[in-house]
N, C-alpha and C positions, 0 to 999 in steps of 0.2 A: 043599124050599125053606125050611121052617119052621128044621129044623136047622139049614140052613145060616146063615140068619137069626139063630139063636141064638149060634153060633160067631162071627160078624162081631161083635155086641154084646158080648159076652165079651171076646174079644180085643182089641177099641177099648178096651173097661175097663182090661184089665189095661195097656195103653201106656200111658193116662191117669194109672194109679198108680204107673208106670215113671218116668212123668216127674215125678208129684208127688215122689217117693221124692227125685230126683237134686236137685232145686231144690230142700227140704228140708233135702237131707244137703248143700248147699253154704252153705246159708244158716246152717244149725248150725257147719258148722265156720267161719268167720267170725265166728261170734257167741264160740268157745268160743277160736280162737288168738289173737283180739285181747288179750288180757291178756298173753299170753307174750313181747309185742316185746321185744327187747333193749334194758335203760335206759342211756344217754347222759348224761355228767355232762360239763358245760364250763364251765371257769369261767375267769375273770382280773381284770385291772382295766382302772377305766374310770370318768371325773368323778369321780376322787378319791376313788373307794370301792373294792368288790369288787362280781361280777356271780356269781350262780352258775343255770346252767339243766340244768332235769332233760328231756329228750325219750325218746319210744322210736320207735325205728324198725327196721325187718327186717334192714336191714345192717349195724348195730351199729358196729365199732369203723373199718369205712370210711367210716362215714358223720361220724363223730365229726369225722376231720379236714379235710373238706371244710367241715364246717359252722362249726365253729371258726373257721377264716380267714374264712369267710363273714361271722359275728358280729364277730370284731375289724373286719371291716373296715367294719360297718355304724354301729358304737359310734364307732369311729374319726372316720369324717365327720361325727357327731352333735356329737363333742368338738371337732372344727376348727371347727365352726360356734357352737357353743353355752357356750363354759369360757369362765369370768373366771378362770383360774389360766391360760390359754396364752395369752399378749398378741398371739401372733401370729392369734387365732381372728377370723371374723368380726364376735358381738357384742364380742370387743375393742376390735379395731378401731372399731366404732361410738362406744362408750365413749369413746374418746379425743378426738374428734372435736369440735372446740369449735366445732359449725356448728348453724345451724335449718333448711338445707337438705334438702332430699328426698333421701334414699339408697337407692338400689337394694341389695335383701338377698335372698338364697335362699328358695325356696317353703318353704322347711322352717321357716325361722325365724322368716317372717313368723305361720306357720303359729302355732306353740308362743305367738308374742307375741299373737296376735288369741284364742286360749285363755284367756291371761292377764288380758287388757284385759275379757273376757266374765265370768269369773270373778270378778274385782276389782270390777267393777260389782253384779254378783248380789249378792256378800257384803260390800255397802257399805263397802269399801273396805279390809276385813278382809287379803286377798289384795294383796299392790305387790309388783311386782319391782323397784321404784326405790328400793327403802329399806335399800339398801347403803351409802349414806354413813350413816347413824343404824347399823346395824351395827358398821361399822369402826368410828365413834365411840366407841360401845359394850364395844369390845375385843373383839367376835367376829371377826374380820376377819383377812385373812392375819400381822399384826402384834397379838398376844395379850396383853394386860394386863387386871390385877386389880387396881393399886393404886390406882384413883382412878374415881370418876366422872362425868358431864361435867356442866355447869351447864345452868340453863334458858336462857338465852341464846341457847348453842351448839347445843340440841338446836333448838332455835324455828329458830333461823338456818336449820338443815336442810331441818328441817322445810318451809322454803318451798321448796328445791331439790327436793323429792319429790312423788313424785304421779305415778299413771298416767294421768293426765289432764291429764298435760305431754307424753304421749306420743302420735302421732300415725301411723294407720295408712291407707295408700291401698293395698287388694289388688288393685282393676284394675291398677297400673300397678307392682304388687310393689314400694312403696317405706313408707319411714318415715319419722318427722321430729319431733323436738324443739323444745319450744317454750322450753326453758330452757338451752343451751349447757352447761352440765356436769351435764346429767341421766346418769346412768349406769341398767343393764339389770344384773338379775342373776335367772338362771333357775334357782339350783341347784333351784327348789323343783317346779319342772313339769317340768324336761327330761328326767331321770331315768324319770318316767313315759314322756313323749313316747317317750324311747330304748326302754321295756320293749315300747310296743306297737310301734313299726317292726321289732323281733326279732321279735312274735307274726305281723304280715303278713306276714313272709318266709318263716316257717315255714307258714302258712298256704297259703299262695301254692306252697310246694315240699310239698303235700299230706301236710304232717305233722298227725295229727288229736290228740296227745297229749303235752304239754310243759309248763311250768312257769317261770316267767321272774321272777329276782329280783335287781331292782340297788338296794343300799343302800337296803333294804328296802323296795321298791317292787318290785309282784309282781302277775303276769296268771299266770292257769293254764287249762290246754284238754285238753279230754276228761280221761282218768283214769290215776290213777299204776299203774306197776310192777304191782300186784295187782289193775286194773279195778275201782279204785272213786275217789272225787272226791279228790284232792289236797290231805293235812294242812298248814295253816297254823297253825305254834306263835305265840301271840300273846306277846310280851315282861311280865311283872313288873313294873308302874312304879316301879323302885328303882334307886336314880342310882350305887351303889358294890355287887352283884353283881347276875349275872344269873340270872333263875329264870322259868319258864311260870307264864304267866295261863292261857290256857286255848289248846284249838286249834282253828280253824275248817275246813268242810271244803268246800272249796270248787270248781266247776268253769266254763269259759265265761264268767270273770267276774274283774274286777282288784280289786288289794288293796292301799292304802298305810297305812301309821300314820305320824303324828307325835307327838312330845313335848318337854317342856324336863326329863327328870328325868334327861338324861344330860349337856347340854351346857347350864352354867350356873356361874355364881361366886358363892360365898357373899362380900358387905361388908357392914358397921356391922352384922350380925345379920339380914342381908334374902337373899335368892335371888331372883337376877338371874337370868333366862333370856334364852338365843339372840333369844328371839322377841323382836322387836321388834313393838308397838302402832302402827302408821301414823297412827292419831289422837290419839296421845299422845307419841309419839317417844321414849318406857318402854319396860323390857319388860314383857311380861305377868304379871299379879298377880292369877289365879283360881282357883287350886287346880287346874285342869283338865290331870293331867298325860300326858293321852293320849289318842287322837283315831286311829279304825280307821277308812275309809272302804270303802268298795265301788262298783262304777262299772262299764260295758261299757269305758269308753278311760283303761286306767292313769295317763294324763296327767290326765284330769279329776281321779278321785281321790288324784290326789299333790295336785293345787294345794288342793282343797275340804279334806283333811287338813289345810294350815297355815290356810288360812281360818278352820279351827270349832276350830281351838285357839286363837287370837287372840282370838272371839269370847270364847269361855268356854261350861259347858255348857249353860246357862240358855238363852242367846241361839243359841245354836249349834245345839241341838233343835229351835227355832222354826223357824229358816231350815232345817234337814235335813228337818223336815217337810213344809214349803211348795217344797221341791227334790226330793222325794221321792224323799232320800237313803239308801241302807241304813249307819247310822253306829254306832261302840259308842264310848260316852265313858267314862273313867275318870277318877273324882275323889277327890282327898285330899282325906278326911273327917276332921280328925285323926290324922291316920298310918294312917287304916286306907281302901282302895281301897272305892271305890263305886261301880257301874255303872248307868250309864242308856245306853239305846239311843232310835233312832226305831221308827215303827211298823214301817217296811220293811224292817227288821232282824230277825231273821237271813235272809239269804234263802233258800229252799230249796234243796236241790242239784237241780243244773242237770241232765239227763241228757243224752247223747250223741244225739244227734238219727240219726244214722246207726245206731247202736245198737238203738235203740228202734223205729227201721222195720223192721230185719231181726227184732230179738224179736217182733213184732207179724205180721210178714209169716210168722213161722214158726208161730205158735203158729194162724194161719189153714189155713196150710198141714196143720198135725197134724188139726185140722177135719176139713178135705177130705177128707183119707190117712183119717180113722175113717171118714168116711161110703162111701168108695171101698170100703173094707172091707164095708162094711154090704152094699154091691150086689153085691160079686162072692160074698160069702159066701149071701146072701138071694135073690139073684134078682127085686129087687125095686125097685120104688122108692123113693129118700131119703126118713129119715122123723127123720131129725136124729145125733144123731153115735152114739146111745148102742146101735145096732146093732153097728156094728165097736169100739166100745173097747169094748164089754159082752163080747164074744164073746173078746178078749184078755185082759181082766181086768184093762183100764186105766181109772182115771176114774172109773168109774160107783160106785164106793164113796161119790162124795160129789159131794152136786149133782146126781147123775141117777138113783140109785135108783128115785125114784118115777115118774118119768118114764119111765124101762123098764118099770118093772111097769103102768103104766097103758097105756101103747103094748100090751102083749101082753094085756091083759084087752078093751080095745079090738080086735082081733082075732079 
């Protein structure tokens, strides 16, 4: 009976290590193919830029053209709803509309606008998507001039036509409403985000765990590139006639916009006029501040909070990125030479793969068990920690359990 007693013990052992072995060796290879997916490049245009996305996925160049049409056609309704270049869009349509009546608009746009109005308020008023006539004014605007620029008068005159606080939002009933008759919308500065993260959900959603999303540089990126590790982000040079690296960030689970005025700007009388227009001065910006990296979980926040904290300046912009507990990196003309201040929350850590890191975890448990399993079929004995069966293979025990073997057997 003992015998047989013995044989039953034994035998139950070894199944036990049967199965550690096979959950192990499945869990390993998972851990060790995920770097090899096949990388996906898709790109086109879309709001007036380019878009380019990196993904991997198993099925590689089938899955390309599915997903492709899938993205234009995602971009595509983002643009019908969202472009002041397509007059036939929704917020054109709105635009045009010389009413202060209540309009019914798309969950999407109300969406992006209630962002906006959030954001505009935070960063006291830093943020307006109204401040498209002082633009055009300005000569940034689809009609491009440099020879002249406009008087106090005309800017002030505007200036009462602006203001997100002419703008009016009712979401129970999904509508909008102006308080000033030719208030106009212009989202170039959030939608682009908005678009990058409606691609990250759809990818999401079709259990893609690894891709990279960049429109007119506005960028979400998820899990890790091509070689399984966090996704390089080359950050730009703030120098307005060539292009060269500042540095590159590495980033995972986590969105990325810059803004600046050192590319889009007109030199008159000896000044530098930048794009940006000041919503409380109806200028543009005059701080040195020529570039502004944000970080954020919904690329749409950090597109808009990018032109917010270059508007502000770095000074003021640090203040508020603290108190929002922003992760931001500022670059300032110091005399021609780049100066970087960040917030505290800055750099963030890289993010790790959450799926990733349970199977790493869940293996390295597992190799545990498989040493101690060893320990018992080899010893006959019972667990007495791991360094029975990796001592007896010649794994491990060189470091970190030395002494702990040698005391276990002096102990005996």
């Amino acid at each position: 009976m003992s015998v047989l007693r013995k044989y039953l013990v034994t035998h139950r052992n070894r199944i036990i290590l049967l199965l550690i072995l096979a959950v192990t060796g499945l869990l390993l290879g998972r851990l060790l193919l995920t770097p090899s997916l096949p990388l996906i490049h898709l790109q086109g245009q879309t709001m007036g830029t380019q878009y380019s996305i990196k993904l991997r996925h198993f099925h590689g160049e089938e899955m390309a053209l599915i997903m492709q049409e899938k993205v234009d056609s995602i971009l595509g309704g983002i643009n019908r709803s969202m472009s002041t270049y397509d007059p036939a869009s929704e917020l054109s349509r709105f635009n045009q509309q010389q009413t202060t009546d209540w309009i019914l608009v798309s969950a999407e746009l109300l969406t992006v606008l209630d962002a906006a109005l959030e954001i505009g308020q935070k960063s006291e008023g830093a943020f307006d998507t109204t401040i498209g006539p002082l633009v055009n004014l300005w000569g940034f605007g689809p009609e491009f001039r440099s020879d002249q620029i406009p008087g106090d008068e005309e800017i002030n005159r505007l200036r009462k036509q602006t203001g997100q606080d002419k703008l009016l939002l009712d979401p129970t009933n999904r509508t909008i409403r102006k308080l000033y008759p030719d208030l106009t919308i212009d989202l170039s500065a959030i939608a682009k985000g908005y678009a990058v993260d409606q691609l990250a959900q759809f990818f999401i959603s079709s259990g893609i765990e690894h891709f990279m999303i960049e429109i007119g540089g506005e960028i979400r990126a998820q899990g890790n590139n091509a070689q399984g590790s966090a996704w390089r982000i080359g950050i730009e040079k703030p120098q307005p006639y060539a292009q060269a690296l500042y540095k590159i960030l590495k980033i995972n689970n986590i969105a990325l916009a810059t803004s600046g005025d050192y590319r889009n700007f007109f030199e008159f009388g000896g000044k530098h006029l930048s794009h940006l227009i000041d919503p409380a001065t109806g200028w543009p910006i005059e701080n040195r501040l020529v570039s502004v990296t944000v970080l954020a979980e919904q690329c749409m926040l950090a597109d808009a909070w990018a032109t917010a904290l270059v508007v502000l300046g770095h000074k003021r912009g640090l203040k508020l990125a603290e108190k929002m507990g922003l992760p931001v990196l500022f670059l300032v003309n110091q005399g021609g030479n780049i100066q970087e201040f960040t917030s505290s929350h800055y750099p963030l850590k890289e993010r790790g793969n959450n799926m990733q890191i349970f199977i790493a975890t869940f293996l390295i448990m597992g190799l545990a068990i498989l040493a101690m399993a060893i320990g018992v079929l080899n010893k006959r004995s019972p667990l007495a920690g791991s360094c029975g069966g990796l001592g007896r293979l010649g794994l491990g025990c060189d470091a970190g359990c030395t002494r702990s073997c040698a005391n276990q057997k002096h102990s005996k």
